[in-house]
mmCIF file as Biopython writes it, N, C-alpha, C and O atoms, coordinates in Angstrom:
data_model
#
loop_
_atom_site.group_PDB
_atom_site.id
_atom_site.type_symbol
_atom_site.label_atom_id
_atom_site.label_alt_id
_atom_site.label_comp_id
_atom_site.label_asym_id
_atom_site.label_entity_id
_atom_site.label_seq_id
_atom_site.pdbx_PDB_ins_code
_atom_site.Cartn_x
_atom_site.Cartn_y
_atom_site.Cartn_z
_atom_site.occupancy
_atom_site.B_iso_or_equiv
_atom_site.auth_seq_id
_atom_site.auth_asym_id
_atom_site.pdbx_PDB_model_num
ATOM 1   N N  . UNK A ? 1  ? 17.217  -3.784  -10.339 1.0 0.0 1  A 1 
ATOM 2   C CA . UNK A ? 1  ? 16.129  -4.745  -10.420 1.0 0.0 1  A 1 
ATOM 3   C C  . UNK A ? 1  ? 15.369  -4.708  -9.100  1.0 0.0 1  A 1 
ATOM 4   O O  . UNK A ? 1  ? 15.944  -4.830  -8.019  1.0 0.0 1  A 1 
ATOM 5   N N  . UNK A ? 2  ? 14.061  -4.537  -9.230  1.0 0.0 2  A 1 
ATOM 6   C CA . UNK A ? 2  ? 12.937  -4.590  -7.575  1.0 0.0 2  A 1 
ATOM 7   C C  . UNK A ? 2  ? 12.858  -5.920  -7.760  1.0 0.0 2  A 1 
ATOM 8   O O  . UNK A ? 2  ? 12.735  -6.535  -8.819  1.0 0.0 2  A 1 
ATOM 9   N N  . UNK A ? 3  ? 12.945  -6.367  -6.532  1.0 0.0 3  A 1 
ATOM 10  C CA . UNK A ? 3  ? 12.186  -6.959  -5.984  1.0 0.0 3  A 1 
ATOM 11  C C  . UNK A ? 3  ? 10.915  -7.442  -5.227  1.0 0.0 3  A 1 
ATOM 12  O O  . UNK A ? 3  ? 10.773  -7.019  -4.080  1.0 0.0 3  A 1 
ATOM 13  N N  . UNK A ? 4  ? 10.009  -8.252  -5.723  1.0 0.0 4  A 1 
ATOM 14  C CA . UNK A ? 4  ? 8.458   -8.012  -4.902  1.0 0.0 4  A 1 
ATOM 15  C C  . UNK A ? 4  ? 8.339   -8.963  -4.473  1.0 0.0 4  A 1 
ATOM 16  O O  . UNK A ? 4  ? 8.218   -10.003 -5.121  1.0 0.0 4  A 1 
ATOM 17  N N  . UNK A ? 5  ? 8.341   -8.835  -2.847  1.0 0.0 5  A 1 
ATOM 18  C CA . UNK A ? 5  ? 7.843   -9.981  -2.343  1.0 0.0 5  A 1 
ATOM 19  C C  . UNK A ? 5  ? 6.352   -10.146 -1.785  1.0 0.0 5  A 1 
ATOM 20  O O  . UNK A ? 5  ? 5.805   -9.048  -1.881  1.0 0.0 5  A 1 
ATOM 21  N N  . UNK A ? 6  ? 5.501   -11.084 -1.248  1.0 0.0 6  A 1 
ATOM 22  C CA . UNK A ? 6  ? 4.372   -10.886 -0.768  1.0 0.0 6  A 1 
ATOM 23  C C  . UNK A ? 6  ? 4.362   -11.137 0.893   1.0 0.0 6  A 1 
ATOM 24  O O  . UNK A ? 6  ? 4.695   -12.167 1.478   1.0 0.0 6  A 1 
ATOM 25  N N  . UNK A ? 7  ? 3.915   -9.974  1.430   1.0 0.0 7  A 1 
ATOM 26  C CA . UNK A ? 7  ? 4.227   -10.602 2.958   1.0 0.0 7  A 1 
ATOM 27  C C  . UNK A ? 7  ? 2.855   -10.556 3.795   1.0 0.0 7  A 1 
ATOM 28  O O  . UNK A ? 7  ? 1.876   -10.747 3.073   1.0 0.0 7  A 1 
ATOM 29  N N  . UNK A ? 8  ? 2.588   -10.365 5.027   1.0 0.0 8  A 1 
ATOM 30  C CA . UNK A ? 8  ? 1.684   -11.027 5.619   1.0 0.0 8  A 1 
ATOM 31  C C  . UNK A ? 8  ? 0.443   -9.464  6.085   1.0 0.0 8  A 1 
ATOM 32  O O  . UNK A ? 8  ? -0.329  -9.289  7.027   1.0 0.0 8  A 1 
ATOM 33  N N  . UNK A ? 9  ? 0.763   -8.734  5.038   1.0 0.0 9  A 1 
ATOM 34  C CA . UNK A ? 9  ? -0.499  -7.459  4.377   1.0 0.0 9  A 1 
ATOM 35  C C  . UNK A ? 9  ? -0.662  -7.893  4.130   1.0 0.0 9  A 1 
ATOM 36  O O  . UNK A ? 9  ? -0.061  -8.765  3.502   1.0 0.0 9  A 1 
ATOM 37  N N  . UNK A ? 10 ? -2.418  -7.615  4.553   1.0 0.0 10 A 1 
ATOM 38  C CA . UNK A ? 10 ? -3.328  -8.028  3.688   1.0 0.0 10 A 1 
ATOM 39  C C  . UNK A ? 10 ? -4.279  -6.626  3.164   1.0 0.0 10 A 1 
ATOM 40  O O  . UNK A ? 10 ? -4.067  -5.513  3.646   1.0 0.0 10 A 1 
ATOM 41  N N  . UNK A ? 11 ? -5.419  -6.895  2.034   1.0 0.0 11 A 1 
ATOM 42  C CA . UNK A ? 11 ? -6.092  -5.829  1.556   1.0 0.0 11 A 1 
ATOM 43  C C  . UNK A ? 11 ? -6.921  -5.414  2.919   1.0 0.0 11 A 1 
ATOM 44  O O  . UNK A ? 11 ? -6.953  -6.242  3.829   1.0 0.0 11 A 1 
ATOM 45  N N  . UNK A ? 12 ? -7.419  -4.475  3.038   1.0 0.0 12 A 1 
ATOM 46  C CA . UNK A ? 12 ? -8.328  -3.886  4.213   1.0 0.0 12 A 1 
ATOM 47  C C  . UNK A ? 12 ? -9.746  -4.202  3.611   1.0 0.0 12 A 1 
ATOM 48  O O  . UNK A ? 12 ? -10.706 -4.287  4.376   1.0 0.0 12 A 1 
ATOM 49  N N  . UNK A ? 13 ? -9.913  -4.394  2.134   1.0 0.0 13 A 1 
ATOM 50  C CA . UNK A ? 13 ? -11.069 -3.974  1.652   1.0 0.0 13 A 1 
ATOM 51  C C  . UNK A ? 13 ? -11.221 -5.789  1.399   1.0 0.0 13 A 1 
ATOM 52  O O  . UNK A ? 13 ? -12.261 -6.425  1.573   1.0 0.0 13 A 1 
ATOM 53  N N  . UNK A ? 14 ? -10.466 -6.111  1.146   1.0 0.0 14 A 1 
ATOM 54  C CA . UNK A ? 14 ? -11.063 -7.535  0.172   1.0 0.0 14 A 1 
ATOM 55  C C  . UNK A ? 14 ? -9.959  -8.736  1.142   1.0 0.0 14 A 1 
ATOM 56  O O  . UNK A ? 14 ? -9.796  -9.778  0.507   1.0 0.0 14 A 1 
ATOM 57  N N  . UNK A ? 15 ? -9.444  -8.719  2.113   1.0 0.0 15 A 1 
ATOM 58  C CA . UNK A ? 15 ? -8.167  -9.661  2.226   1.0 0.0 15 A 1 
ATOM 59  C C  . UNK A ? 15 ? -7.536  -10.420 1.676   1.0 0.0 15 A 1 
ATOM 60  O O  . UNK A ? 15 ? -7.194  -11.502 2.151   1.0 0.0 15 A 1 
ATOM 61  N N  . UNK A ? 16 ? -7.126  -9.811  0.048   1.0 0.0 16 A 1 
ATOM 62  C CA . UNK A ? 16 ? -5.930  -10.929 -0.237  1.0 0.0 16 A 1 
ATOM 63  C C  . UNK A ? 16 ? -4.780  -10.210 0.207   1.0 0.0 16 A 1 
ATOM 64  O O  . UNK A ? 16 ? -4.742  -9.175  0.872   1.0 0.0 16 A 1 
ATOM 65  N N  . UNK A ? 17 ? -3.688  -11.015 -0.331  1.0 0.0 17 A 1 
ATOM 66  C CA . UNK A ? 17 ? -2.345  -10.622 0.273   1.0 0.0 17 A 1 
ATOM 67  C C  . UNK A ? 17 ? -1.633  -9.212  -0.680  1.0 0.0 17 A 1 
ATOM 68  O O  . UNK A ? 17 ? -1.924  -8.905  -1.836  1.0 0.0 17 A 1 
ATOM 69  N N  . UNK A ? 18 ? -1.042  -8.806  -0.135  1.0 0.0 18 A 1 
ATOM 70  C CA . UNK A ? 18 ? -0.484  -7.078  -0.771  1.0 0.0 18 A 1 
ATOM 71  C C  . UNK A ? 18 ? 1.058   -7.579  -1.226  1.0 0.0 18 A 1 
ATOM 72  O O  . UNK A ? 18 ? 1.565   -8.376  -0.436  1.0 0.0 18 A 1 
ATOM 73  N N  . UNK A ? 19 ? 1.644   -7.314  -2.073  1.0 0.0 19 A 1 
ATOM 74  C CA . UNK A ? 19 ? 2.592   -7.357  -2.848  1.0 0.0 19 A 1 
ATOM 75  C C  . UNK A ? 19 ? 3.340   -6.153  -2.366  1.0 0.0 19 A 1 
ATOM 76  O O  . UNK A ? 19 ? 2.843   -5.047  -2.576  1.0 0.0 19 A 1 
ATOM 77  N N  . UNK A ? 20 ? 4.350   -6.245  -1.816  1.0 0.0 20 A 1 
ATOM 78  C CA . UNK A ? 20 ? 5.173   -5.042  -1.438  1.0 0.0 20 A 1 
ATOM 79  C C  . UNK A ? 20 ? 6.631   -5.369  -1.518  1.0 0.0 20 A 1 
ATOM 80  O O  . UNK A ? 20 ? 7.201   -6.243  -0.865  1.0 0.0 20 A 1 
ATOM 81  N N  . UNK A ? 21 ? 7.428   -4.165  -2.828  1.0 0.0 21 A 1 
ATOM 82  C CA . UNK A ? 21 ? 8.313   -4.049  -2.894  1.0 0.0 21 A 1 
ATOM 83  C C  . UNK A ? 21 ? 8.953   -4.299  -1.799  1.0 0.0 21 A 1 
ATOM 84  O O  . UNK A ? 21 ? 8.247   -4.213  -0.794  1.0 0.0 21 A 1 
ATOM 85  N N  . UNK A ? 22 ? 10.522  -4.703  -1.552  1.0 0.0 22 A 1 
ATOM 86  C CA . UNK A ? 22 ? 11.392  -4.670  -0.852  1.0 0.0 22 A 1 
ATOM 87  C C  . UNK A ? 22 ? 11.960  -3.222  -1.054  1.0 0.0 22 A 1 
ATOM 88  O O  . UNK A ? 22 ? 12.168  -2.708  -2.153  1.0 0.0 22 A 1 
ATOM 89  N N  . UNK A ? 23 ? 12.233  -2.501  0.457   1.0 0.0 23 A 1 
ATOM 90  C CA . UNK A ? 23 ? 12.643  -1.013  0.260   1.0 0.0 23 A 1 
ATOM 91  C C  . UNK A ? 23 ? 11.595  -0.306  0.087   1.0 0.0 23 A 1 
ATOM 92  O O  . UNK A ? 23 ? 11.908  0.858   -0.159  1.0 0.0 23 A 1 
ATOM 93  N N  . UNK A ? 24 ? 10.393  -0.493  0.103   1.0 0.0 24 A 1 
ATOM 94  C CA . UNK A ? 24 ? 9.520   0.232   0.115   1.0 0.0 24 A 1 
ATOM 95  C C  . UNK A ? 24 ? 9.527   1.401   1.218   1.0 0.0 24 A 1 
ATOM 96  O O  . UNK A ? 24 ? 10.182  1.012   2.185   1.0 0.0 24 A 1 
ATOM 97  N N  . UNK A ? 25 ? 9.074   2.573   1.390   1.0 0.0 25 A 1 
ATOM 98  C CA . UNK A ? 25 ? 9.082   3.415   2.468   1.0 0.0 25 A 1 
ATOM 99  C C  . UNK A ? 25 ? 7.684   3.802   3.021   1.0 0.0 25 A 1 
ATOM 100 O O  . UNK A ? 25 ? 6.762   3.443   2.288   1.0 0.0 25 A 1 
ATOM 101 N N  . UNK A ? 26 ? 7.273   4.548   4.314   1.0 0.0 26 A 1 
ATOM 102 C CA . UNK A ? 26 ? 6.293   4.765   4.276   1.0 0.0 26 A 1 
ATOM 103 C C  . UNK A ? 26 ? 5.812   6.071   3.318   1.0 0.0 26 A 1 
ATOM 104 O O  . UNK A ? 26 ? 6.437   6.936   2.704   1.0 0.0 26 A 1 
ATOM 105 N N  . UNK A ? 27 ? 4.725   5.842   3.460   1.0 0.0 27 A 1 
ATOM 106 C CA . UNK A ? 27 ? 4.376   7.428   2.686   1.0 0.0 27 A 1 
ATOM 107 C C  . UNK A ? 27 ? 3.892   6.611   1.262   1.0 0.0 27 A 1 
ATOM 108 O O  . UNK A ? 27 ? 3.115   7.408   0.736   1.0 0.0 27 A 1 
ATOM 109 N N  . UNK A ? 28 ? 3.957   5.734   0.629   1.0 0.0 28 A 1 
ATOM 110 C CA . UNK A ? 28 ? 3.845   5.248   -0.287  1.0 0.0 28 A 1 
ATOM 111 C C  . UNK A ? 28 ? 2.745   4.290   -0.501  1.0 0.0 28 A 1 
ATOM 112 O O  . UNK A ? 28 ? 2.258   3.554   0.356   1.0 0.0 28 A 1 
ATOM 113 N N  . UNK A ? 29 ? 2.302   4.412   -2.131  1.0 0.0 29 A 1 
ATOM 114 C CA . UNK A ? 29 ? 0.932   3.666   -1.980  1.0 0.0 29 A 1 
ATOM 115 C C  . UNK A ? 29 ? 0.911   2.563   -2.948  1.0 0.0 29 A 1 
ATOM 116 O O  . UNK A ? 29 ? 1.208   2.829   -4.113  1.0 0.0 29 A 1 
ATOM 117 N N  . UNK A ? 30 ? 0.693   1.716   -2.721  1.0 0.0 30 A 1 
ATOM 118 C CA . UNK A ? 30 ? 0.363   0.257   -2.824  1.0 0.0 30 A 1 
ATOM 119 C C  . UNK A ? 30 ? -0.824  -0.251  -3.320  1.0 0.0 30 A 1 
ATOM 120 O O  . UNK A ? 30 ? -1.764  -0.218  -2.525  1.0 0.0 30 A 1 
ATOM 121 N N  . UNK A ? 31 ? -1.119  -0.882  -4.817  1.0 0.0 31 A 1 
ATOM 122 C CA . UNK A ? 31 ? -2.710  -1.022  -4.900  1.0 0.0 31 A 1 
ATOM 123 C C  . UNK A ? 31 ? -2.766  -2.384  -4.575  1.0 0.0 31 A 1 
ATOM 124 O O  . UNK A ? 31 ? -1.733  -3.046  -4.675  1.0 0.0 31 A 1 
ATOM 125 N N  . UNK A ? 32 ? -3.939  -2.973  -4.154  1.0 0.0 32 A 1 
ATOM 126 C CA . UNK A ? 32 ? -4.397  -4.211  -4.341  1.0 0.0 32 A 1 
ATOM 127 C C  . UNK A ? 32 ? -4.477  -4.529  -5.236  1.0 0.0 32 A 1 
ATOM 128 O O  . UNK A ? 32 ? -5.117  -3.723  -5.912  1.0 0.0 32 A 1 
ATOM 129 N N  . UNK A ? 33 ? -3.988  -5.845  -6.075  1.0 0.0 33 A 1 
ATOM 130 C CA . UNK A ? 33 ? -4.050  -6.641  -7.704  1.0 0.0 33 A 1 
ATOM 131 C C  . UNK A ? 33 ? -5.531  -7.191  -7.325  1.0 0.0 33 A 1 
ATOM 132 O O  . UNK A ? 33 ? -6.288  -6.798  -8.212  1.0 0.0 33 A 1 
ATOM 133 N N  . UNK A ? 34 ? -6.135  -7.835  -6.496  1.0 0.0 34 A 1 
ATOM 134 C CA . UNK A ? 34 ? -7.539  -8.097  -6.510  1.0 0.0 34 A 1 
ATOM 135 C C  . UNK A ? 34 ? -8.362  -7.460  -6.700  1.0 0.0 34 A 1 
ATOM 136 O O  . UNK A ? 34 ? -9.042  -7.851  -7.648  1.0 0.0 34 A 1 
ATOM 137 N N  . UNK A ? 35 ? -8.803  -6.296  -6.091  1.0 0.0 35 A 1 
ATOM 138 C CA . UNK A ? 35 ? -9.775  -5.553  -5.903  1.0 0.0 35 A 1 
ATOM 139 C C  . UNK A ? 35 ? -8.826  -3.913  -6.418  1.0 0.0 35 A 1 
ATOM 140 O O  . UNK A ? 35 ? -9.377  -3.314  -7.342  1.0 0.0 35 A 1 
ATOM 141 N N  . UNK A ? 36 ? -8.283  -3.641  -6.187  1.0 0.0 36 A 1 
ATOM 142 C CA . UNK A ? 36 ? -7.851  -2.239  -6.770  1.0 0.0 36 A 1 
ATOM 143 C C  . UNK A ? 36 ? -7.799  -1.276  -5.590  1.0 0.0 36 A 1 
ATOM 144 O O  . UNK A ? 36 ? -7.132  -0.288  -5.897  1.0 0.0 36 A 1 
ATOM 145 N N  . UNK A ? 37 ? -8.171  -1.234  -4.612  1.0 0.0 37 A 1 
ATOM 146 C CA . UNK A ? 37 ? -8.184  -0.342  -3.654  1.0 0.0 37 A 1 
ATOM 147 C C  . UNK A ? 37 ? -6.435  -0.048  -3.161  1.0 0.0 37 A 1 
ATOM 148 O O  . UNK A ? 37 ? -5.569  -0.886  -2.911  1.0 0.0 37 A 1 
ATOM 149 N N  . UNK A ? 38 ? -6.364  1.226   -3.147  1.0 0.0 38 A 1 
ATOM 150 C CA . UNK A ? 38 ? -4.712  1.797   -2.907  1.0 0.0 38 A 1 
ATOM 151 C C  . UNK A ? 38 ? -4.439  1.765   -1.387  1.0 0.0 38 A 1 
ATOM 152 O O  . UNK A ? 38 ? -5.292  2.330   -0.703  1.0 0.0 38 A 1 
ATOM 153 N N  . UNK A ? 39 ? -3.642  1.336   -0.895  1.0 0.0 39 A 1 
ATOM 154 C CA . UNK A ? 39 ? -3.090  1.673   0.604   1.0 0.0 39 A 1 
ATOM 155 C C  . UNK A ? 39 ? -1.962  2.136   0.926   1.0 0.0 39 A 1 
ATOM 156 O O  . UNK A ? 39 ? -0.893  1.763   0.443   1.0 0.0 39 A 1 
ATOM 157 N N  . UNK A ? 40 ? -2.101  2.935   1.718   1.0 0.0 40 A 1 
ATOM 158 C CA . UNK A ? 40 ? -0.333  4.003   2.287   1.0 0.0 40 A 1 
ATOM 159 C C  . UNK A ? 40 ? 0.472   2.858   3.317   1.0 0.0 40 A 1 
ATOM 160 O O  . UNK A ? 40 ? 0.358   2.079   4.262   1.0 0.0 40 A 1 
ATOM 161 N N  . UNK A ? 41 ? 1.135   3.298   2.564   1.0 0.0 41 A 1 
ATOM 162 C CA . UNK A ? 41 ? 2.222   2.226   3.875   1.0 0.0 41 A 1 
ATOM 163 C C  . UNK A ? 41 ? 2.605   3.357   5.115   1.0 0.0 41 A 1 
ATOM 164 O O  . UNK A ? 41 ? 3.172   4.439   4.968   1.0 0.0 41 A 1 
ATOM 165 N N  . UNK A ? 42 ? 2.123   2.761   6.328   1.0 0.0 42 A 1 
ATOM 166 C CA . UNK A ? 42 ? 2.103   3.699   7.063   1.0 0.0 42 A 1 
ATOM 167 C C  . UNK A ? 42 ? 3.162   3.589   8.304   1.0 0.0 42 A 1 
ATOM 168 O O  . UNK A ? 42 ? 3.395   4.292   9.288   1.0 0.0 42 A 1 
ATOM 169 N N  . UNK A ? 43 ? 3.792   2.134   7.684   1.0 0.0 43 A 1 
ATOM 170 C CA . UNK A ? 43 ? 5.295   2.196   8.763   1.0 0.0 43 A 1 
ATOM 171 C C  . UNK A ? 43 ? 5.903   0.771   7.835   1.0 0.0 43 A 1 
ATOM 172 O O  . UNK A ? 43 ? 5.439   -0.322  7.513   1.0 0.0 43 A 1 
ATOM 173 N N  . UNK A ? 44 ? 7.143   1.475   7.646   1.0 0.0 44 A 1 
ATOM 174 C CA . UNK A ? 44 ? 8.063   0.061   6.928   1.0 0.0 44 A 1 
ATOM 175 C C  . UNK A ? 44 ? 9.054   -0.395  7.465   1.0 0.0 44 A 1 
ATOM 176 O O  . UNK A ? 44 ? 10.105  0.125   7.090   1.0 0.0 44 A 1 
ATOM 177 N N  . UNK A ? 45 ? 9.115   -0.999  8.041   1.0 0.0 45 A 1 
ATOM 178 C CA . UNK A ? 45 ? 10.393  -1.267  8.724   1.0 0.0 45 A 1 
ATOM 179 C C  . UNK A ? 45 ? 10.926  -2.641  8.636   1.0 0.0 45 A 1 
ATOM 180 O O  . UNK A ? 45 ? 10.382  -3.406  7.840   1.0 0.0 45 A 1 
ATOM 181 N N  . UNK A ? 46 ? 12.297  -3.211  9.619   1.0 0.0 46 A 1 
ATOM 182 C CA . UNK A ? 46 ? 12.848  -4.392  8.993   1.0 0.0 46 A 1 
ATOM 183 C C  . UNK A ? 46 ? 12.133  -5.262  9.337   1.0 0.0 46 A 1 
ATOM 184 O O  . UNK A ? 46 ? 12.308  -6.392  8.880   1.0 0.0 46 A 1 
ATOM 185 N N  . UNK A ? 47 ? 10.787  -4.915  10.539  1.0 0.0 47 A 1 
ATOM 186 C CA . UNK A ? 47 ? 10.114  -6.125  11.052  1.0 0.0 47 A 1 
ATOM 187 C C  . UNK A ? 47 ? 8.747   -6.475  10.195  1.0 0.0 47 A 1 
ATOM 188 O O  . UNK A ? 47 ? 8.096   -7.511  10.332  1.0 0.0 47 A 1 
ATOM 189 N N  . UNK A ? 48 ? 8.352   -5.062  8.998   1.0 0.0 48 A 1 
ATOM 190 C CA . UNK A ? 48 ? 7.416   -5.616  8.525   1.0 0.0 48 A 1 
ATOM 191 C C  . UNK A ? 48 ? 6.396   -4.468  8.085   1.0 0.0 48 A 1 
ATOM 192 O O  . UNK A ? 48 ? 6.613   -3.446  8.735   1.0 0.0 48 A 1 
ATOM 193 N N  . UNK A ? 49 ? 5.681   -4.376  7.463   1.0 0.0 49 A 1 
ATOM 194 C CA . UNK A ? 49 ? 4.591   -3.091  6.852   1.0 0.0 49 A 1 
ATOM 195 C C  . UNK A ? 49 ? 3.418   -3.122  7.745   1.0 0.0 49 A 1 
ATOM 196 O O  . UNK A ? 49 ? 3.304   -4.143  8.424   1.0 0.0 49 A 1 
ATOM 197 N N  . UNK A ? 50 ? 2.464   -2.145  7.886   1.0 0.0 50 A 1 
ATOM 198 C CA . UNK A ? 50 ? 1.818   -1.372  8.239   1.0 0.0 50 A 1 
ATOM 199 C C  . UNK A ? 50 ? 1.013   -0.462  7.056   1.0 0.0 50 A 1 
ATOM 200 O O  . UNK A ? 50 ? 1.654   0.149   6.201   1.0 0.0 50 A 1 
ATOM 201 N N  . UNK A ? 51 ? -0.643  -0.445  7.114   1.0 0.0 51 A 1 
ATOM 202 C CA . UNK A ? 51 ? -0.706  0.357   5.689   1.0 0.0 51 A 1 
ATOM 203 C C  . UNK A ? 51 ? -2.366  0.761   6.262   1.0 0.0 51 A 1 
ATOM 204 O O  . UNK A ? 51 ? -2.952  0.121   7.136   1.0 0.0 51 A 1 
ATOM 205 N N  . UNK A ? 52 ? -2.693  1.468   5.838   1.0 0.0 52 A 1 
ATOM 206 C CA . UNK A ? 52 ? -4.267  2.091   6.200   1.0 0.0 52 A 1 
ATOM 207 C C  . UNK A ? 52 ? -4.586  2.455   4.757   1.0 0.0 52 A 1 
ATOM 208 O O  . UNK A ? 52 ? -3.730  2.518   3.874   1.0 0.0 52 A 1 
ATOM 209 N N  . UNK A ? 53 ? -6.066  2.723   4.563   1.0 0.0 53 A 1 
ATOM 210 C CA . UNK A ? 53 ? -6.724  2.999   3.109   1.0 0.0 53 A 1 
ATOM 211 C C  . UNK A ? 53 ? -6.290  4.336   2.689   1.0 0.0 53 A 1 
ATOM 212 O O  . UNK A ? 53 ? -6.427  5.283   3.464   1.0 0.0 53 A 1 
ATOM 213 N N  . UNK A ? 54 ? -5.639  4.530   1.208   1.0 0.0 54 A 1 
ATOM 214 C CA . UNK A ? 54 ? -5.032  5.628   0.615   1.0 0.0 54 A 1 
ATOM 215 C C  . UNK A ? 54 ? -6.254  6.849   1.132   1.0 0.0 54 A 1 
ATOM 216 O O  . UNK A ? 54 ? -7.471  6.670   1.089   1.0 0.0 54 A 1 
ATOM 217 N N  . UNK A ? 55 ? -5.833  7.598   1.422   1.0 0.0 55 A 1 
ATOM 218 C CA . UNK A ? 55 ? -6.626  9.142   1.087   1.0 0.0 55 A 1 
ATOM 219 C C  . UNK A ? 55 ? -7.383  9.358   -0.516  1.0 0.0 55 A 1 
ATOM 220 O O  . UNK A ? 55 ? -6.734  9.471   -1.556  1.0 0.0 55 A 1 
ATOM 221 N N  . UNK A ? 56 ? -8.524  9.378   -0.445  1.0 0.0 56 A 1 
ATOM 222 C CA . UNK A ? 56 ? -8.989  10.023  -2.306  1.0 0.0 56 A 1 
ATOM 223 C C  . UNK A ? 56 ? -8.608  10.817  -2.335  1.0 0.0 56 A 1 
ATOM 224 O O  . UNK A ? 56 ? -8.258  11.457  -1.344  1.0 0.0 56 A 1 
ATOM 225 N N  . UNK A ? 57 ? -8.446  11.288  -3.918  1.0 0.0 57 A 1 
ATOM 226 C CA . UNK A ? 57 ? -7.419  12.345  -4.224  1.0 0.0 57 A 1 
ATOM 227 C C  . UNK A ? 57 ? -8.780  13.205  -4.975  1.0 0.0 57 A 1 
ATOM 228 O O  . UNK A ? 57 ? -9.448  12.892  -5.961  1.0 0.0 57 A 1 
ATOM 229 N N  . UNK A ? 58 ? -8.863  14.351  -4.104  1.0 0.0 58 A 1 
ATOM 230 C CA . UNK A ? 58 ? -10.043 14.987  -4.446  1.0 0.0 58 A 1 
ATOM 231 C C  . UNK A ? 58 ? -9.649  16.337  -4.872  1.0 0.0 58 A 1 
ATOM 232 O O  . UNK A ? 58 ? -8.710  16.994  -4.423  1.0 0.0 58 A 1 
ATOM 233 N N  . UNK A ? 59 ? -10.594 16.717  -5.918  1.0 0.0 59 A 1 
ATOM 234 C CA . UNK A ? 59 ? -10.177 17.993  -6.635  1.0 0.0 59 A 1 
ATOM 235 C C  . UNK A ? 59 ? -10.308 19.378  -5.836  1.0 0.0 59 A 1 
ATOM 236 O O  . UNK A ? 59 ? -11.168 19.556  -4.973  1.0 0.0 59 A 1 
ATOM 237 N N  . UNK A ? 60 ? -9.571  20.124  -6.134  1.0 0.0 60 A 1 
ATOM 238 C CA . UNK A ? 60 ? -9.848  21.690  -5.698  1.0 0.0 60 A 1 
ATOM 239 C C  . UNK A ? 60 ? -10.244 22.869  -6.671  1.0 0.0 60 A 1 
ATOM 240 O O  . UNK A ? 60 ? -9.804  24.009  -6.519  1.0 0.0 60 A 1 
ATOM 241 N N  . UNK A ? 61 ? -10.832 22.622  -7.359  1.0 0.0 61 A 1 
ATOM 242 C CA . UNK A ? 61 ? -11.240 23.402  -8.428  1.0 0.0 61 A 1 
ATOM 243 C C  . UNK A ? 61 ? -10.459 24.889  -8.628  1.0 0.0 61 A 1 
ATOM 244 O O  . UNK A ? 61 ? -10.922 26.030  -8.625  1.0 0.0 61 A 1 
ATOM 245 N N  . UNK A ? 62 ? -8.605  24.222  -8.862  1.0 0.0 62 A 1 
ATOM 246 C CA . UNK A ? 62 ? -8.304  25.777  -9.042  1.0 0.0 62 A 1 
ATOM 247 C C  . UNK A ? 62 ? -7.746  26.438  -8.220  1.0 0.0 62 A 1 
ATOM 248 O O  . UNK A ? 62 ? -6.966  27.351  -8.489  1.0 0.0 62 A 1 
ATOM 249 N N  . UNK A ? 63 ? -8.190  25.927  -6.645  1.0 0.0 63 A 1 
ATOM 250 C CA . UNK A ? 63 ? -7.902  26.802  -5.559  1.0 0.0 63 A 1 
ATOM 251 C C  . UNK A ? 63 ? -6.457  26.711  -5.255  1.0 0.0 63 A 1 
ATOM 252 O O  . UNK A ? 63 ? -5.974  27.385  -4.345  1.0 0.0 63 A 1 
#
């Protein structure tokens, strides 16, 4: 069973609060329930998250 707690992330784009699993790791992306915008968690640790705006995931036509 996850657990989700809400902690003191906020959106970059819209500031509500970010919903982040417990155990979450970095490297992992996170959407905003308000606005939709994805963020990487960019350090997780026991003191607390860290997250910058996801990378777009842009095509390579193939290459």
């Amino acid at each position: 069973m996850s657990t989700t707690v809400t902690t003191a992330v906020v959106c970059l784009v819209c500031d509500s609060a970010l919903d982040i699993e417990s155990g979450s790791e970095k490297g992992e992306i996170v959407e905003c329930g308000t606005c939709g915008q994805e963020h990487e968690l960019t350090n997780a640790s026991a003191s607390g998250y860290e997250v910058s705006l996801a990378p777009e995931v842009e095509e390579d036509w193939g290459e």
